[in-house]
C-alpha positions in Angstrom: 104.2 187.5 149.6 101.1 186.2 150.4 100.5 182.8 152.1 97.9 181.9 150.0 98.1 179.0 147.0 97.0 180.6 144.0 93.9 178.9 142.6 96.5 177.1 140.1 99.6 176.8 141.8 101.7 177.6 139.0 100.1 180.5 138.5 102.9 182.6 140.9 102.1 186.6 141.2 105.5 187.5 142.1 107.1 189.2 144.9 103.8 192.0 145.2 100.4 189.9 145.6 97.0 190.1 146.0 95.7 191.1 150.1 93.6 188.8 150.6 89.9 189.6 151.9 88.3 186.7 154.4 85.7 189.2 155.6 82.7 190.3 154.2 83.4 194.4 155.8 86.7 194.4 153.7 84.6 193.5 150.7 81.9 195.8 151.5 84.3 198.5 152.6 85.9 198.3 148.8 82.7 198.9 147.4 81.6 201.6 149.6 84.9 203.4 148.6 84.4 203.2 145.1 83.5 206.3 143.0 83.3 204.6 139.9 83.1 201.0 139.8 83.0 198.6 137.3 81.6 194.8 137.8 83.3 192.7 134.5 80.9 189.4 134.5 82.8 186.5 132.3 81.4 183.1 131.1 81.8 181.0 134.5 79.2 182.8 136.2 76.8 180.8 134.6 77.6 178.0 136.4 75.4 176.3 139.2 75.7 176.3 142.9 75.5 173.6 145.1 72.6 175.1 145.8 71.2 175.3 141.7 71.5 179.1 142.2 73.7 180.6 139.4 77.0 182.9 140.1 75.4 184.9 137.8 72.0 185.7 139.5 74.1 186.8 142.7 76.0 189.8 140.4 72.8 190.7 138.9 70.9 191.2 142.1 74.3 193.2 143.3 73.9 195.4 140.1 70.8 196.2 140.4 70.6 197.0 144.0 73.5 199.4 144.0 73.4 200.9 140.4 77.0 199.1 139.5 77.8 199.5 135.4 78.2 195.9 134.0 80.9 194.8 131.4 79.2 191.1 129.9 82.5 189.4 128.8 81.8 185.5 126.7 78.4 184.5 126.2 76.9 186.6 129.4 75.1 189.6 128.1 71.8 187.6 127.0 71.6 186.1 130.3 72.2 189.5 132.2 69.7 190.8 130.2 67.6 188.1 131.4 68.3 188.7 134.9 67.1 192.7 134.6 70.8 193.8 134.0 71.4 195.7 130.6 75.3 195.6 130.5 76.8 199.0 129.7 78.7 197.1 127.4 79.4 193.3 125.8 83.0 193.4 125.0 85.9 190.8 124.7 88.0 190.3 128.3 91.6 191.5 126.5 89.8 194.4 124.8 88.4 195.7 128.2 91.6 195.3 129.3 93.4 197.4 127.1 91.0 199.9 127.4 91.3 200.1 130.9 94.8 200.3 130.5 94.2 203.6 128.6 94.2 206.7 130.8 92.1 208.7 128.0 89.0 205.9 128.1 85.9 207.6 129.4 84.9 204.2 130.8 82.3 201.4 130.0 79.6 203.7 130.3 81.4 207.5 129.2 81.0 209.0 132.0 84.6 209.2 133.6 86.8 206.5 134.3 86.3 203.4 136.7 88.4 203.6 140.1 87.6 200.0 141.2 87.4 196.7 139.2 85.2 193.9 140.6 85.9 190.9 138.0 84.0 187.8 138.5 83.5 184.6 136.4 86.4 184.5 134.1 88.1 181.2 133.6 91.5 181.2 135.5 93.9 181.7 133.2 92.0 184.1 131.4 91.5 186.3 134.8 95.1 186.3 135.6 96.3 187.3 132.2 93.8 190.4 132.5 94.6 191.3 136.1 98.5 191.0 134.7 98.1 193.5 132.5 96.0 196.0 135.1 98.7 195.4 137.4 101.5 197.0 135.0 99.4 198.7 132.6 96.9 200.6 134.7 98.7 200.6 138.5 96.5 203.1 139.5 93.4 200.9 139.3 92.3 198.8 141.7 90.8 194.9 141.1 89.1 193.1 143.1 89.1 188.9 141.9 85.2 187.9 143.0 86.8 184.1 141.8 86.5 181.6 144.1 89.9 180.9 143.4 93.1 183.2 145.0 94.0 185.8 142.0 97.8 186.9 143.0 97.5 189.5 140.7 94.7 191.3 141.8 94.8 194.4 143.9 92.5 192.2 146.2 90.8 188.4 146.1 88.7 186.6 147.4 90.9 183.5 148.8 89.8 179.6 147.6 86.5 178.8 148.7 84.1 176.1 148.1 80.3 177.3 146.8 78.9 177.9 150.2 81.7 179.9 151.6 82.2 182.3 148.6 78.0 182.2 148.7 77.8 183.5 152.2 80.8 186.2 151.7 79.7 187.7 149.0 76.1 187.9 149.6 77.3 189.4 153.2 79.3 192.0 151.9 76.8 193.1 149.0 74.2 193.1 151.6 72.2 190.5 149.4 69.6 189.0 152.2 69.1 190.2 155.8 71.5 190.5 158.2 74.0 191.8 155.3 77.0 194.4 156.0 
């Protein structure tokens, strides 16, 4: 069991948790390895940055730059759309769920199914419902919490970080300004 406090404590993943990624190469590594990923973009990535950037602008750029389908979840397709990022698809969190679930979907985007699930700006509770269900539902997929906050039952997470730390990793690891991995 991981030694890490789930964003909300009470939020317990069990005896089988999330690994934990402090590094921006384990991050990058993930999405080197992925034939098929899939970034899911929820409501909460519109929110601001200590620094007035948005989460949101961050995903877009990684989008963009490596060609990754986007599933808008909430109220974030205009704004991706915005941002230069036509989502393969605006869809409800559960529904993406269960399709994911499903071993017949052809994916967000029909052209096979997704290997690697990057999920980033769904509220908590919301996030570890949906990673639940992946976990028993689809075990062969693997999810990757962008949160800021610890998702036990992710396949991987991103520990709890303030806005500059989760900043810095992620923009490291998706090779987002120079010097990136």
């Amino acid at each position: 069991m991981s030694r890490i406090t789930p964003g909300q404590p009470a939020m317990l993943g069990g005896t089988r948790t999330a690994t934990v990624i402090e590094k921006p190469a384990v991050l990058a590594a993930l999405v080197k390895r992925a034939k098929r990923p899939l970034l899911v973009v929820g409501h909460r990535a519109l929110v601001v940055g200590s620094d007035r950037e948005y989460v949101i602008d961050l995903l877009a750029r990684w989008a963009q730059k490596d060609s990754v389908p986007v599933a808008a979840t909430g109220d974030t397709g205009p704004a991706l759309r915005a941002r230069g990022v036509e989502p393969a698809r605006c869809i409800s969190a559960m529904n993406l769920g269960q399709r994911l679930a499903d071993p017949q979907w052809a994916g967000i985007d029909r052209a096979g199914p997704h290997d690697v699930i990057f999920i980033a700006g769904l509220s908590y509770a919301l996030e570890w419902t949906l990673l639940s269900g992946l976990r028993h539902g689809a075990a062969s997929l693997v999810t990757v919490s962008l949160s800021p906050a610890y998702e036990p039952h992710a396949s991987f997470s991103l520990p709890n970080l303030s806005w500059t730390d989760w900043r810095s990793l992620v923009t490291e690891a998706f090779a987002l300004e120079e010097g990136g991995a």
